[in-house]
N, C-alpha and C positions, 0 to 999 in steps of 0.2 A: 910548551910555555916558553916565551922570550924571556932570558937572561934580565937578571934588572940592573939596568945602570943607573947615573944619578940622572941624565934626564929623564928617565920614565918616575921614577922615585919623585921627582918636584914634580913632574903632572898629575902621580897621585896624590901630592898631598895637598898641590892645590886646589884640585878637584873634590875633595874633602873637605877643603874649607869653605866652599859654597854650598848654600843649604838647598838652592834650588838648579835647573838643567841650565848651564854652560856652553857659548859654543868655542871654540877653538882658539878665534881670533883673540875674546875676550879672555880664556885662561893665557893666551903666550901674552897680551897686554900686563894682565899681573903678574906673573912670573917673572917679563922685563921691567917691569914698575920695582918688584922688590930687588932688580941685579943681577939677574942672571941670565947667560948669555945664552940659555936656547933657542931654535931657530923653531918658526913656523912651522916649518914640516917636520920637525920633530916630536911636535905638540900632537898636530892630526895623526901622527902613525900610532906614537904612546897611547895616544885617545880611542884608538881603531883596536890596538892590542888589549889595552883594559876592558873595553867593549866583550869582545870574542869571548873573553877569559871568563867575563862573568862579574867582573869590578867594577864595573861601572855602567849604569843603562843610557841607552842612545834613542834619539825620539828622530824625529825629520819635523821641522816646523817652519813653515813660508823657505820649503828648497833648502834649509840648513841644517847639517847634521849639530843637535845639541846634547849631551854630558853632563850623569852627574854619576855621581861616590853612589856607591851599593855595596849592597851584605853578598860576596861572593855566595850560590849555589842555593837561594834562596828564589822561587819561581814566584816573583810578584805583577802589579798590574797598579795602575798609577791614571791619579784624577788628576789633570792638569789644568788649572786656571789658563786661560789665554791670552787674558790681561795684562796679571805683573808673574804670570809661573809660577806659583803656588801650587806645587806637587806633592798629592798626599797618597803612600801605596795603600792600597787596599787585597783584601781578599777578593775571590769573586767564583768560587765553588761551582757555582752556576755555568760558567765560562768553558771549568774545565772540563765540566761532564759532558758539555754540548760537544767542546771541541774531540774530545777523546769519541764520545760516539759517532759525530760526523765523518771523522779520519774513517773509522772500522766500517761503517755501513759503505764506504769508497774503497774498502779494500787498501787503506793505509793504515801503517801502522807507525811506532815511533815520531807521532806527534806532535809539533810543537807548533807556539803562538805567541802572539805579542799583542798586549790588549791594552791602551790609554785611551782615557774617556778624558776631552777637551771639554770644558765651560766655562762659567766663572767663579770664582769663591764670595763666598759671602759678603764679605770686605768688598771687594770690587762690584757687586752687585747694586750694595747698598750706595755705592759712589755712584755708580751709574745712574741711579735711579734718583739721589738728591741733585744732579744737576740738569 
């Protein structure tokens, strides 16, 4: 676990203040909007380290790694609008039995995965559709 300075500390709390996935550029815009003098790249490494840690979940969306706030040590899976990002976690049971049995029938074990289902939300749907 990296040491927490106060740059890491403002990129979680910023990252915490957004309800939906964040990318980099956009958290260190806020961060210098509210005055603080963190640099770029110390945005992406804090972002990479909460990532790892478990604090935060990372997507890749049009080539962009994006960031938001999570429940450390909790193994979730996340509906993403692709609209306006409307990210809601869900369970998905289903997922994990397949994944766990497909690992074993390969002769793997200690399994892991990463599961976001892209569409749109309803809200956006309903936009799309009256215009």
């Amino acid at each position: 676990m990296k040491r927490n300075t106060w740059q890491r500390e403002a990129v979680r709390e910023a990252l915490g203040g957004n309800d939906g996935f964040v990318s980099a550029q956009t958290l260190h815009s806020e961060l210098r909007d509210a005055g603080s003098p963190i640099g770029l790249a110390t945005v992406y490494r804090a972002l990479a380290d909460l990532a790892v840690e478990g604090e935060a979940d990372s997507l890749q969306a049009e080539g962009e790694s994006l960031y938001r706030a999570c429940t450390p040590g909790q193994h979730h899976h996340h509906l993403i609008c692709r609209n306006c990002g409307l990210t809601v976690e869900i369970e998905a049971d289903a997922v994990e039995q397949w994944a766990q049995a497909t690992a074993a029938a390969h002769g793997f074990s200690q399994a892991t995965h990463v599961v976001d289902v892209f569409g749109l939300c309803a809200a956006c749907r309903l936009a799309a559709q009256g215009s």
